[in-house]
N, C-alpha and C positions, 0 to 999 in steps of 0.2 A: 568152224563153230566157235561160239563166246567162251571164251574162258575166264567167267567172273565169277567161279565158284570159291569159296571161303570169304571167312567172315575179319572185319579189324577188330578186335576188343582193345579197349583203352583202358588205360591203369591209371590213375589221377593220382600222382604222389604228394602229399601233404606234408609239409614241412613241421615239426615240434611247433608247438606253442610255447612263446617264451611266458614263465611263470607269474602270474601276477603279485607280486609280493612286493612289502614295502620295510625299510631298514630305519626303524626311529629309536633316535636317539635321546635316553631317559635322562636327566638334570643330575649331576651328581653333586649330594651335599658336601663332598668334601672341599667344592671347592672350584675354579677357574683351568686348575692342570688338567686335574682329571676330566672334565668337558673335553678341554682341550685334546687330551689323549684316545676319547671316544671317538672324538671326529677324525683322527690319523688313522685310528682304527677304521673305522666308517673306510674310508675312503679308501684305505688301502683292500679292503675287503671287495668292496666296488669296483676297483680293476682287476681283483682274481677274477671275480665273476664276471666281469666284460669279454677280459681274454677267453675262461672256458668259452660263452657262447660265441664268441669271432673264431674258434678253432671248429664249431661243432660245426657252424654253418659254409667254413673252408671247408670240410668234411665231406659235407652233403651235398654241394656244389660239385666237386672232385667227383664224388661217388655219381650224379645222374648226370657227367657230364659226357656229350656221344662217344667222344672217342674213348673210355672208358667204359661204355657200358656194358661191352662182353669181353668178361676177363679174359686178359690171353689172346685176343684181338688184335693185330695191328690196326688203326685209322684206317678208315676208308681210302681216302685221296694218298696214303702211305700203298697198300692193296695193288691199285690206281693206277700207280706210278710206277710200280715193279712189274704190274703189268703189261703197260705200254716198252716199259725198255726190254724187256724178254722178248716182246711181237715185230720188237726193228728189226727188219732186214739185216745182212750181214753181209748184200751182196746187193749192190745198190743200181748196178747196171742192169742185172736181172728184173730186178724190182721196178724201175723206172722203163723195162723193153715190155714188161707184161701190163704196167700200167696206162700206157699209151695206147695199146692194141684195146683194151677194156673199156679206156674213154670215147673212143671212137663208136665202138657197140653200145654202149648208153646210149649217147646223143642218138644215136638213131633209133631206137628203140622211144625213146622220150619224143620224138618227134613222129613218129609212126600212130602211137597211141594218146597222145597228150597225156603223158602219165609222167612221174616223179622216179627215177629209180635208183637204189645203192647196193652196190656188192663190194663184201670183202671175201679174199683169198689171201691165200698162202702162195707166196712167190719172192724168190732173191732171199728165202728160208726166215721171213717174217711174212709178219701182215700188210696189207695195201689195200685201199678204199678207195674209190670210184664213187663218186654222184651225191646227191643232197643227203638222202636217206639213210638215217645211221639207227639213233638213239631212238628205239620207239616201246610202245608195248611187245611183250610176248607174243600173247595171244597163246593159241594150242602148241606154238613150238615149248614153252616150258614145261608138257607133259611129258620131253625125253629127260630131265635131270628129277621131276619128281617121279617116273619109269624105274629111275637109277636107285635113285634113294628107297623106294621101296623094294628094291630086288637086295640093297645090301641089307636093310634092316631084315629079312628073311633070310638072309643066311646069317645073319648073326644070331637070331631067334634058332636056328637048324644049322648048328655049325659042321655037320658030318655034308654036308651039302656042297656042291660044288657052284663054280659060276655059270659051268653049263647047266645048271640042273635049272628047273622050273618048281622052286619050292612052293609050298603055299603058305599064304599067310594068316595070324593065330586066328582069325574069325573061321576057317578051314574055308573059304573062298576059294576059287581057281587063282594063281597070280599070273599062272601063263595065261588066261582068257583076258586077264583085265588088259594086260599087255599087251594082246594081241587086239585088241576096241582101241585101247587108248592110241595106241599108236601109229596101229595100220586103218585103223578107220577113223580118229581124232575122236573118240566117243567121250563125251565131256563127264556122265555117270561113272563111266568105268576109272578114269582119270581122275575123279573124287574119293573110289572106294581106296586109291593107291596113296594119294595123300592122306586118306584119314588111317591108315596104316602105322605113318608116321607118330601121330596122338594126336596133341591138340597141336592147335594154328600155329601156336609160339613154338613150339617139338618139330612141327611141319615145314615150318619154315628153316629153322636152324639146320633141319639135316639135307634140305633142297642145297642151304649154304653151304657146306659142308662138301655136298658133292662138287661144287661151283670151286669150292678153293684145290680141291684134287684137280683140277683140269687146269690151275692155275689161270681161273678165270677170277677178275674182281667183280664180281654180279652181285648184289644185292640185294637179296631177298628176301634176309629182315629187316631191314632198313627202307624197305619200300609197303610194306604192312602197315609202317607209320603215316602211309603221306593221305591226308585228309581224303584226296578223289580213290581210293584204293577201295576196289570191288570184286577182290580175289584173285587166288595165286597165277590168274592170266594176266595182270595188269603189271606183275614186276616188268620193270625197263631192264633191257636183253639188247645192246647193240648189236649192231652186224657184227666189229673185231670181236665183240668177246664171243661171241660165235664157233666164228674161227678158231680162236684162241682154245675154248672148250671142245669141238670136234676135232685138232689138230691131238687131242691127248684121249681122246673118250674113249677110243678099245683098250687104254693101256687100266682102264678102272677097273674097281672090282665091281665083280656082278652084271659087265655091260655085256657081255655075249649075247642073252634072250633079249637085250634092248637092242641092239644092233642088228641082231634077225628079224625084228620087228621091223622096224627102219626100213630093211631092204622087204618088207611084207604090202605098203601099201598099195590099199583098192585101186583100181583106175582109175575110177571119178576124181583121184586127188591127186593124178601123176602129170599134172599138164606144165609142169613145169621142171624144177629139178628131177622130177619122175621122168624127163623123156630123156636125160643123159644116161651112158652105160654102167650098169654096177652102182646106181643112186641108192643110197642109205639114208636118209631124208625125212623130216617134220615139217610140216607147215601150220601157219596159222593166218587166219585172216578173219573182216570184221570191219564194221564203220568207224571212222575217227570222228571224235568231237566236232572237228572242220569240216563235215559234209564228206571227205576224201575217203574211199576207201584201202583198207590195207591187206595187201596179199605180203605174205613176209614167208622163207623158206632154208632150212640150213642143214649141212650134213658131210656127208662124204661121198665123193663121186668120181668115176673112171675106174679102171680094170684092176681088179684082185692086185693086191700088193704093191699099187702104184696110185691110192687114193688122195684124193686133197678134199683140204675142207673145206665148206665153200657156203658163203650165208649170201641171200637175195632179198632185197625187199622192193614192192611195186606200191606205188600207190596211186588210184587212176582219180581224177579232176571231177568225172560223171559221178561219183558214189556208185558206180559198178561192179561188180565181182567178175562178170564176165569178160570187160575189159582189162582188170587187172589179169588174171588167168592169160588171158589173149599173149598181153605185156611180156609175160614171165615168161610163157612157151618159148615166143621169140629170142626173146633173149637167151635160153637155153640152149636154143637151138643154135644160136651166133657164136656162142661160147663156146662149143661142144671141137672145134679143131683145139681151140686155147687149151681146153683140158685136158687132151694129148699130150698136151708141150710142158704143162705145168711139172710132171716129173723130174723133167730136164732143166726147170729152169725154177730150181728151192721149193716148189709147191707140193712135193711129197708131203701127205701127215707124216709125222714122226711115228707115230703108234697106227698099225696099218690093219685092220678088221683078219682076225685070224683065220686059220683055215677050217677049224672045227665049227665054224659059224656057214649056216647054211648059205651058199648063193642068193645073191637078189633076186628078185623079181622081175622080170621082162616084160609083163603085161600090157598090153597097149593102152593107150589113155584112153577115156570114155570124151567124148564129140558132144560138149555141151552150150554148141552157141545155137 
């Protein structure tokens, strides 16, 4: 389903006007000094006033400039870059015996469907990427951090409330129903009522942020509100690493237990992909690209209780087909599915590993959609 639900509003900052005022200087009869002394005056007066306004507009420049715009912020490309060195590997043999095995499943899978494909995992206890496809839209996979952020903003609002619990939130809505649409069926409505939970866009967005820097993920989400083609909170860019990055830490957040039983809740119709590996806890989203290309994209946590890794997929098929995408992903799933046995053994455990109070996945078979 599209996720172009919310709105940009722009703020148009306006700079002070400088004053329009003018400094004349009156004839004195006493005389040639005294002129003379007016104009020293004059002038010296003239460059107080220049420097205030060169400080005011240092000032204001500092003040709207990005990487200061949210106090207390580190820079983006700062974020970035702590993040990419946190996801290197640490065990390079590992990392390069899993990446090899992974390239080979690609190329075959890209050549079976004529389709574009990128996967990152956890292996050699960083990140590792496989194939073209990295950097794209969301799509309905950003309904698990805005899931998250509305599950913490509800127990903050209800602090006697636990993580397990299913609080509701202040409009007295279900938040375990919405949770349960938004994520085990991608319901785009329900996935609205969770964002506007948050307040407005600019609230909605910062606390999506928010969730994103707890995972030690650099994701972007008010920073992508700005960008002129931006047609709601499905359109923030969501690499496969940061993916990774974020589902390698997501049971360790507050409030993800009922997101994580969701996760392991989806329908069949949407399991044809990371849904057919065991113990899949799993978002997807997908959707036409500008290019004619269609995009299946998918990420989560997958293999056996207490031995999970995380694991992002994206397909994109050449036809503008869904059903070849889908087609794509299965396979590939399904090539994968010895690798992610091995991945425990070889750095690709998550660190934070879906608890035992959180109910079992789902086993349900996929629904047979070609």
């Amino acid at each position: 389903m599209v996720m172009g639900v919310g709105s940009r509003k722009e703020h148009h900052l306006r700079d002070g006007e400088e004053p329009d005022a003018e400094f004349r200087g009156t004839p004195d009869p006493a005389g040639t000094e005294s002129a003379g002394a007016d104009r020293v005056g004059l002038w010296v007066l003239g460059a107080i006033l220049l420097l205030i306004l060169s400080v005011a507009v240092f000032v204001s420049a500092l003040r709207d400039s990005p990487d200061n715009s949210r106090s207390g912020t580190p820079p983006q490309a700062a974020l970035q870059s702590a993040a990419a060195q946190a996801a290197r590997p640490t065990s390079d043999d590992q990392a390069e015996s899993v990446t090899t095995r992974i390239v080979t499943l690609v190329a075959d899978v890209e050549k079976r469907y004529d389709v574009s494909v990128g996967v990152s995992l956890r292996a050699g206890g960083g990140v590792v990427h496989v194939g073209a496809v990295q950097d794209l839209r969301a799509w309905s996979t950003v309904k698990v951090p805005v899931a998250l952020a509305a599950v913490q903003k509800s127990l903050e609002d209800s602090p006697g409330d636990s993580a397990e619990d299913s609080p509701e939130d202040s409009d007295g809505a279900d938040l375990a129903e919405d949770l349960r649409l938004a994520l085990g069926m991608s319901d785009n409505d329900a996935a609205l009522r969770l964002w506007q939970t948050l307040g407005t866009d600019e609230q909605s967005s910062a606390a999506v942020d928010a969730v994103f820097r707890e995972a030690g993920d650099p994701t972007d989400a008010e920073g992508d509100r700005g960008r002129e083609d931006y047609g709601g909170f499905g359109d923030v860019h969501w690499s496969l690493d940061n993916q990774v990055i974020f589902a390698n830490r997501l049971a360790c957040l507050d409030g993800s237990a009922p997101v994580l039983d969701q996760m392991g809740q989806v329908v069949p119709e949407h399991r044809r992909g990371l849904g057919l590996l065991p113990g899949a806890r799993f978002k997807g989203g997908w959707g036409g690209e500008p290019d004619g290309n269609y995009l299946l994209r998918e990420f989560g946590l997958v293999g056996e209780r207490g031995s999970q890794v995380p694991l992002a997929v994206a397909v994109l098929s050449r036809d503008g087909s869904d059903a070849t995408a889908r087609q794509a992903s299965g396979a590939l799933a399904e090539a994968m599915e010895p690798l992610i046995a091995e991945l425990p053994g070889l750095g690709g455990k998550a660190e934070c590993q879906v608890p035992d109070s959180v109910p079992a996945a789902s086993t349900a078979a996929p629904v047979d959609q070609t």
